[in-house]
Every structure is written in structure tokens, then in C-alpha cells.
C-alpha positions in Angstrom: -31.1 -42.2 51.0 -29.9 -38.7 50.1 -28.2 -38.4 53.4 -26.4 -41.6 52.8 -25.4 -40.6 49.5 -24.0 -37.4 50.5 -21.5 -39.1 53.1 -20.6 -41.2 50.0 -19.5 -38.7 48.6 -17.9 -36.9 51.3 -15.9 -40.3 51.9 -15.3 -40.4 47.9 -13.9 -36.7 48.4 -11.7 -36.9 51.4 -10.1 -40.4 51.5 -8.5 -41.4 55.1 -5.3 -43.5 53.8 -2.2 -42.2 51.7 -2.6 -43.5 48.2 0.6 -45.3 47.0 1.1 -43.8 43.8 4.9 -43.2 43.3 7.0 -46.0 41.1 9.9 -47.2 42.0 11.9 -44.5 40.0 10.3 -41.7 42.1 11.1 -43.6 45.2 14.9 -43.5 43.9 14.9 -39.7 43.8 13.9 -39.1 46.8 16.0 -41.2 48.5 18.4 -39.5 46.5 17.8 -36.3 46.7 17.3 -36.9 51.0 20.5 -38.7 50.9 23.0 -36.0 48.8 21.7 -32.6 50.3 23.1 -30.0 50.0 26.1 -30.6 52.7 28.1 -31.6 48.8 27.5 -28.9 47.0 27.5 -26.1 49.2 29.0 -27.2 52.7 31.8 -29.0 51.8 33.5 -25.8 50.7 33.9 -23.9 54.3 35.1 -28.1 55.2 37.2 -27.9 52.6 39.1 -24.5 53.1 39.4 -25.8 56.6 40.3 -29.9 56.8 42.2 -29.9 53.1 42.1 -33.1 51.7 42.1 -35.3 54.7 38.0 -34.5 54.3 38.1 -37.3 52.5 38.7 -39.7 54.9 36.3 -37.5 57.2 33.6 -38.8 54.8 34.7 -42.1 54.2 35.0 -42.6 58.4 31.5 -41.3 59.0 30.4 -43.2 56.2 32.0 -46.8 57.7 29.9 -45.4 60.9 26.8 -44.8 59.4 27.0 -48.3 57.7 26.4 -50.1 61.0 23.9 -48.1 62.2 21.7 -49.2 59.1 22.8 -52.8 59.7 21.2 -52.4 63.4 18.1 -50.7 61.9 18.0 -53.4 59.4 18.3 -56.3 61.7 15.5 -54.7 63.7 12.9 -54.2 61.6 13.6 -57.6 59.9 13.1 -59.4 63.7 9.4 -58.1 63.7 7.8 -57.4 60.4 5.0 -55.8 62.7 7.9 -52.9 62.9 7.3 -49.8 60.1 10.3 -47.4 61.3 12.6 -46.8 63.9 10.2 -44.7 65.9 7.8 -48.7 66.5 10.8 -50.9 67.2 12.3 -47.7 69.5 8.9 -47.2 71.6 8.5 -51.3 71.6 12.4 -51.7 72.9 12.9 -49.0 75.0 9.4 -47.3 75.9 6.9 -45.3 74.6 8.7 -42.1 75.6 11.2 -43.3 72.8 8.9 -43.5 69.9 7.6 -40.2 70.4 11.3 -38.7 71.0 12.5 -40.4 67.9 9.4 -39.8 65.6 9.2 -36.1 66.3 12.9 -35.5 66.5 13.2 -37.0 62.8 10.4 -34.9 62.0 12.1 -31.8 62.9 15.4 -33.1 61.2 14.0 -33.0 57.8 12.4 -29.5 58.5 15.8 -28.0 59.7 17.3 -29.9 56.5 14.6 -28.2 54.2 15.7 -24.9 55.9 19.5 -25.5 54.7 18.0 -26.0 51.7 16.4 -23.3 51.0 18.7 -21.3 52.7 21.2 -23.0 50.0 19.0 -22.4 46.7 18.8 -18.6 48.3 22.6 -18.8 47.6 22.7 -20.5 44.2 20.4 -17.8 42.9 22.7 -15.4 43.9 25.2 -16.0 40.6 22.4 -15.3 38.3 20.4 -12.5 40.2 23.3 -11.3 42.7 20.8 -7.6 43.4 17.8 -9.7 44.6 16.9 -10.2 48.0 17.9 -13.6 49.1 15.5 -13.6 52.0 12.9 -13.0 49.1 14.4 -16.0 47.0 14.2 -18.1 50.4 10.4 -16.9 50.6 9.8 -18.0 47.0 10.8 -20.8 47.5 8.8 -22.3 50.2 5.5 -21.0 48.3 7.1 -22.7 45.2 7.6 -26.0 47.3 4.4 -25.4 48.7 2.5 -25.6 45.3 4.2 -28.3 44.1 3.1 -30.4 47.1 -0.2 -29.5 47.1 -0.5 -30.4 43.0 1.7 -33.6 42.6 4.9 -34.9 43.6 7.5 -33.1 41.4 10.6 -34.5 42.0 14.0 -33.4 40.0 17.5 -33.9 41.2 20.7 -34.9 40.0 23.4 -37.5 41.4 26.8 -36.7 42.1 27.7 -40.7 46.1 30.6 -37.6 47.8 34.3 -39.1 47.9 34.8 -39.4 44.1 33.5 -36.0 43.7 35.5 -34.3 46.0 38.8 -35.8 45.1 38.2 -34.2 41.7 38.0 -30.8 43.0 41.1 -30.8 44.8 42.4 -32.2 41.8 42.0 -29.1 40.0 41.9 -26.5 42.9 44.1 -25.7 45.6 42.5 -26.5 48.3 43.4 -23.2 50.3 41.9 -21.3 47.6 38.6 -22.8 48.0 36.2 -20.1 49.4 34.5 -21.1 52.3 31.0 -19.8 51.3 30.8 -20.7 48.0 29.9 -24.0 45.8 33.6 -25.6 45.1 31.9 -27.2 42.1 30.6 -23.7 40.8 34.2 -22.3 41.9 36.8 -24.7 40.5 35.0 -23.0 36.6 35.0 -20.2 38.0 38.9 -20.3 38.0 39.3 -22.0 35.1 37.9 -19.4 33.0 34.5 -21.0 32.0 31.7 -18.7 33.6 29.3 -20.3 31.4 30.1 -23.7 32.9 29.9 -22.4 36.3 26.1 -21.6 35.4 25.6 -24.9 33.8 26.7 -26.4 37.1 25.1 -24.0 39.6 22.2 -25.2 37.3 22.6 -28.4 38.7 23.4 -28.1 42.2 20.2 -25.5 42.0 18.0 -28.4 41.2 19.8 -30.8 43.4 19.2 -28.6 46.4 15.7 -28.1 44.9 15.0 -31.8 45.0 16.5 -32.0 48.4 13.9 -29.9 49.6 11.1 -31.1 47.7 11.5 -35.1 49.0 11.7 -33.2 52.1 8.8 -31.6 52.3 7.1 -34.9 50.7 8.6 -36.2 53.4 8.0 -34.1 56.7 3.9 -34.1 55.5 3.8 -37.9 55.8 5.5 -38.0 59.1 2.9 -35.6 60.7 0.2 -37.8 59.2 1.7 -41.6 60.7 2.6 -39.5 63.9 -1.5 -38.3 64.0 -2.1 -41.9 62.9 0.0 -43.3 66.2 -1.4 -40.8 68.5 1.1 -39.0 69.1 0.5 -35.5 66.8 -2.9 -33.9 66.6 -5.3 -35.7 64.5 -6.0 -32.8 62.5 -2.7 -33.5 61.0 -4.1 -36.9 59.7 -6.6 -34.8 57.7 -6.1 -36.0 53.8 -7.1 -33.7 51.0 -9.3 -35.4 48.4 -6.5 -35.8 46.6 -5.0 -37.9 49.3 -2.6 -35.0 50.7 -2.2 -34.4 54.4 -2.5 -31.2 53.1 -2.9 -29.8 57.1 1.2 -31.6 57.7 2.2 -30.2 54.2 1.3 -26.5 55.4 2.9 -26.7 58.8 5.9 -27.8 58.0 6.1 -25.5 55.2 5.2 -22.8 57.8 8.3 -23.9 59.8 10.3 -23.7 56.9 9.7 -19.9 57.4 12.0 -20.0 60.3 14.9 -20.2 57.2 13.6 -17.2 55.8 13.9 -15.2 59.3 17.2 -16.4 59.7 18.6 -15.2 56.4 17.1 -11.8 57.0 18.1 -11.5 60.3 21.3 -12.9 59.7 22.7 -11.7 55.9 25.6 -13.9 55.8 23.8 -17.2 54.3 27.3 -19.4 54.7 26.9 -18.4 58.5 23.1 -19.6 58.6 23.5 -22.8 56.3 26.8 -23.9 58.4 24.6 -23.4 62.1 21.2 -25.5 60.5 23.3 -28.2 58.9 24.4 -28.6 62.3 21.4 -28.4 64.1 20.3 -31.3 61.8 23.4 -33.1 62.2 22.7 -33.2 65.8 19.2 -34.5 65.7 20.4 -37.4 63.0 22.6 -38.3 65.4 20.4 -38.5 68.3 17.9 -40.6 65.5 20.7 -42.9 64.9 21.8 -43.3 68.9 18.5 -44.4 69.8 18.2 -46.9 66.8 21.7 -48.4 68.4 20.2 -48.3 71.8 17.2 -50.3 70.7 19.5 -52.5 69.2 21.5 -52.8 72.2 17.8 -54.1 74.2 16.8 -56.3 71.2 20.2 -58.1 72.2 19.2 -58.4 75.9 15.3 -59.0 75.3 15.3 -61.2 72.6 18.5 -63.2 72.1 16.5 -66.1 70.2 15.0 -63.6 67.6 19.0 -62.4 67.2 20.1 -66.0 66.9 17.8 -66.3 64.1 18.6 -63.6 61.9 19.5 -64.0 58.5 20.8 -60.2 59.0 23.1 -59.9 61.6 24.6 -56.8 62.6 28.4 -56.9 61.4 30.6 -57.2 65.2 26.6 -56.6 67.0 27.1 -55.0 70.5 30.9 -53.7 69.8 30.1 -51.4 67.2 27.2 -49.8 69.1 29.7 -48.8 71.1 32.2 -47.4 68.7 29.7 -45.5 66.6 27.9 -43.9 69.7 31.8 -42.9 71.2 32.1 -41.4 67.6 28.9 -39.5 68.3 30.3 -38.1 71.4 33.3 -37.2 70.1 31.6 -35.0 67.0 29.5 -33.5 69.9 33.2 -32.2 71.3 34.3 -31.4 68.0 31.4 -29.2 67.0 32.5 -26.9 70.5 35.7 -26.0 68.6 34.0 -23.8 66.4 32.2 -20.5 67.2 28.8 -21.3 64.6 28.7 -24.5 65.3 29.1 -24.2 69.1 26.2 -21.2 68.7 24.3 -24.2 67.1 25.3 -27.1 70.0 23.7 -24.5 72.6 20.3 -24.3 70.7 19.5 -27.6 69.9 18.6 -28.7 73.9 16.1 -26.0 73.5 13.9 -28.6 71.0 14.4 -31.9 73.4 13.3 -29.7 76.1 9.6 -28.8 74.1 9.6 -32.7 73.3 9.5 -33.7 76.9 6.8 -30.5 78.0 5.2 -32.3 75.1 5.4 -35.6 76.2 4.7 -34.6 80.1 1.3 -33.1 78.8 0.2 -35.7 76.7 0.8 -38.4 79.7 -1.7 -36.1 82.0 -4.3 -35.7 79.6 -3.9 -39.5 78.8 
């Protein structure tokens, strides 16, 4: 009796399923604090000082190109309700090998977004205490994050969509007077003469960067934990604190969050860093989003009746696969131009190559 009372309790102290305890509004901001980044804030100065204002149809194009890609991902999961992300309908259309790619690789792309993050909010800091370390900042804030996680979900952003936004700034601001490694929003007060506006909004990108992070460290922890759940991670990862944290995913990928912190001390100049991460993660995303088009592209072939069915058709189906993965390859030759974001191109085989030793070893044991 006692020993059956004490795994009782054990159970009632470390539950084994995620407890769905966020409302609808905190579901909002993280999608929105995932979705804006900090590519708006901080990034979109070095674009500016370099595209002008065609940028904004830079946006607006990848935008019309992203669009699809949800519409296949959409029509997708909607064909099997048995489907709970891309990585199921990837590793159902085109193998298991595909699952695993895709669920790790997404993984990683929120960590290496978490690192611009931080390495962003290192830079924000900077107007306010410009004679502290920002490798230091970066440290505190992954223990900051970390804390946070481990408590509650504390989630506080601010919304600003991206075209709108940047079509005010070159309003006001020249756009070869932007400054490449600064925030164009903290800038354009800046010149105007309001320093204590430019804090007000550094406030705001601070906390939008801050969010950013925060979903995606939320976000990274649960991944580990449905990838232990598949099979496919270490099951220690599926470990859930008793209050129903993966606590073991949360710790890890604030641990590679780290890597952000080496880089800004090894490399000082944090416009340098951010621009070679974002593009690391740009990269990933867009080997995500081929592989969703791909398993859309199977779907087709494999179950034309299912596809005849749909209520949620992918707009011009098989054609725009096409286009947006041909716009994929030509970003790939774009990102060669430049000297960081070629340095950043070079790097990124290095993680596919550790997800196939991965995948090679866990077929062997299996």
C-alpha cells in the first residue's frame, strides 16, 4: 500500500504529457513575437543602407512566396487530420529520413533565431549602457530566459506586419544615411532630435526582441520533447518537470544559445554576427519550407483523390512549387554575393552533415 502510494505520488509529481494551459491571447504572442523577429528592427537597416527602397518589394516578393508555401502545408495537414506538423506528413510522404531532417532542422532554426536574438538585445542595451560588455548582456540574457521558462510562460512583445513600417522610415530618412548596424527605428529619432524617443523606441524593439526569444525558447523545449515522443531525440528530453516543463529540452537549448554568446566575444562587431545567424536561419527555413513543397509535390502523385477532395486547394498546386523552390535557389546564389553571408552559406552544410551521422547511427542501432 505505501509503495503504491508513493508511485502515486511520484506520477502526481512528474506528469508525462504537456499541460495545455496558454489562452488564445498567449498563443497570439508567440506567433507574433516568432513571426516579427528581430530581422525588422535590427536587420532591415544594413538591407536598407544597401537595397534602398526597392526592399520593399523584397518583402512583399518573399512574402507572395511564402504565402503558397502555407497553402501547401495547409492543404496537407487538412488531407490527414492524423498529421500534427510538417515533420508527420514529410516522414509519411517522402520517408522517415524526412521527418527526422525536417523536425531537427526546425529545431535548430529557432535556436539559431534565439541566438540573433540575443545577440540583438546585446545591441539594444548598448544605447542605455554603451561601457558594458555585450557578451555579458548576451550571457544575461539566456539565464534571464532561462528563469522565465522554468517559472511560467512570460511572454511580452509588441507588433509593428514589415512593409508599412518600413515605408515610414524612408519617409523621414534618407535612405543612404541609414547606418547599417543600427535600429532604423531607433535612428530616424535619433536624427530628428528626440534622444528620449529613441529610448522609448529602443524600449520597444528591446522587448520585441525579448519576446522573440522567449516564444522561442518556449518553443525549441517542446520540439525536443514531441521529437523524444516520436523516437527520434533521446527520451531524456521527454522528461517533464512537475510542473509539466521538459525542463531537460528547456536547458539544452538554452545551453546552445551559449554558442551566441561565443560568437559576440569572439567576434566584437554584433552587426557582423547578427547578419551571419539570420542567415544561417534563413537557410534552414528554407530547407523547412522546400521539403513541405516537396511533400506536397508526392501528396499530388500519391493521393490525387484526397487532392480532389480538398476544400483547401493550393492556389496554381504543382506550378508554384516550382516557382517558390526556383526562388529558393536563387536566394542561395544571392547570399554568395556577400562576404558574411557567403562565410554563413559555407557553414550551414556542416549541420545537415551531423543530421545524417545522426540518422546513419540511429538506423544501426535500430
Amino acid at each position: 500500500m505505501v509503495d503504491q502510494s508513493k508511485e502515486a505520488l511520484a506520477t502526481a509529481e512528474q506528469p508525462d504529457k504537456l499541460q495545455r494551459n496558454l489562452h488564445n491571447r498567449h498563443i497570439q504572442l508567440i506567433a507574433i513575437g516568432g513571426a516579427i523577429g528581430t530581422g525588422l528592427f535590427m536587420g532591415s537597416g544594413k538591407t536598407i543602407s544597401l537595397a534602398g527602397p526597392s526592399i520593399i518589394f523584397v518583402y512583399m516578393i518573399i512574402g507572395f512566396m511564402l504565402f503558397f508555401v502555407m497553402r501547401a502545408m495547409g492543404e496537407l495537414l487538412l488531407s490527414n487530420l492524423e498529421y500534427k506538423s510538417f515533420s508527420d506528413f514529410a516522414a509519411d510522404l517522402l520517408g522517415p529520413w524526412a521527418g527526422y531532417f525536417t523536425g531537427w532542422t526546425y529545431w535548430f532554426c529557432w535556436v539559431v533565431t534565439g541566438i540573433a536574438d540575443v545577440v540583438a538585445i546585446s545591441a539594444y542595451f548598448q544605447l542605455w549602457f554603451p561601457d558594458f560588455s555585450i557578451w555579458m548582456s548576451a550571457l544575461l540574457c539566456v539565464f534571464v530566459f532561462l528563469a522565465l521558462n522554468i517559472a511560467t510562460v512570460k511572454l511580452f512583445g509588441e507588433m509593428e506586419f514589415y512593409v508599412l513600417a518600413l515605408m515610414v522610415i524612408m519617409a523621414v530618412t534618407p535612405w543612404n544615411q541609414v547606418l547599417a548596424n543600427r535600429s532604423p527605428f531607433v535612428e530616424m529619432f535619433v536624427l530628428i532630435g528626440l534622444p528620449a524617443a529613441a529610448s522609448i523606441v529602443n524600449f520597444v524593439v528591446l522587448t520585441s526582441a525579448a519576446s522573440s526569444a522567449n516564444s522561442g525558447i518556449f518553443s525549441t523545449s517542446r520540439m525536443l520533447f514531441g521529437l523524444a515522443e516520436q523516437g527520434v531525440a533521446h527520451k531524456a528530453f521527454g522528461r517533464l518537470s512537475a510542473r509539466a516543463v521538459p525542463t531537460t529540452g528547456l536547458f539544452f537549448s538554452c545551453l546552445c544559445l551559449l554558442a551566441g554568446v561565443a560568437l559576440i566575444y569572439l567576434i566584437p562587431d554584433v552587426m557582423t554576427v547578427f547578419t551571419m545567424v539570420t542567415t544561417v536561419s534563413a537557410i534552414l527555413f528554407m530547407f523547412v519550407w522546400t521539403i513541405i513543397l516537396c511533400s506536397y509535390l508526392a501528396y499530388r502523385k500519391q493521393h490525387p483523390q484526397r487532392h480532389a477532395e480538398s476544400k483547401f486547394k493550393m492556389p496554381l498546386g504543382k506550378f508554384m512549387c516550382w516557382v517558390c523552390m526556383a526562388f529558393f535557389a536563387f536566394v542561395l546564389v544571392l547570399l554568395t554575393l556577400q562576404e558574411d553571408t557567403r562565410q554563413a552559406l559555407m557553414v550551414t552544410p556542416l549541420w545537415f552533415v551531423m543530421l545524417t551521422m545522426g540518422w546513419l547511427l540511429r538506423r544501426r542501432k535500430a
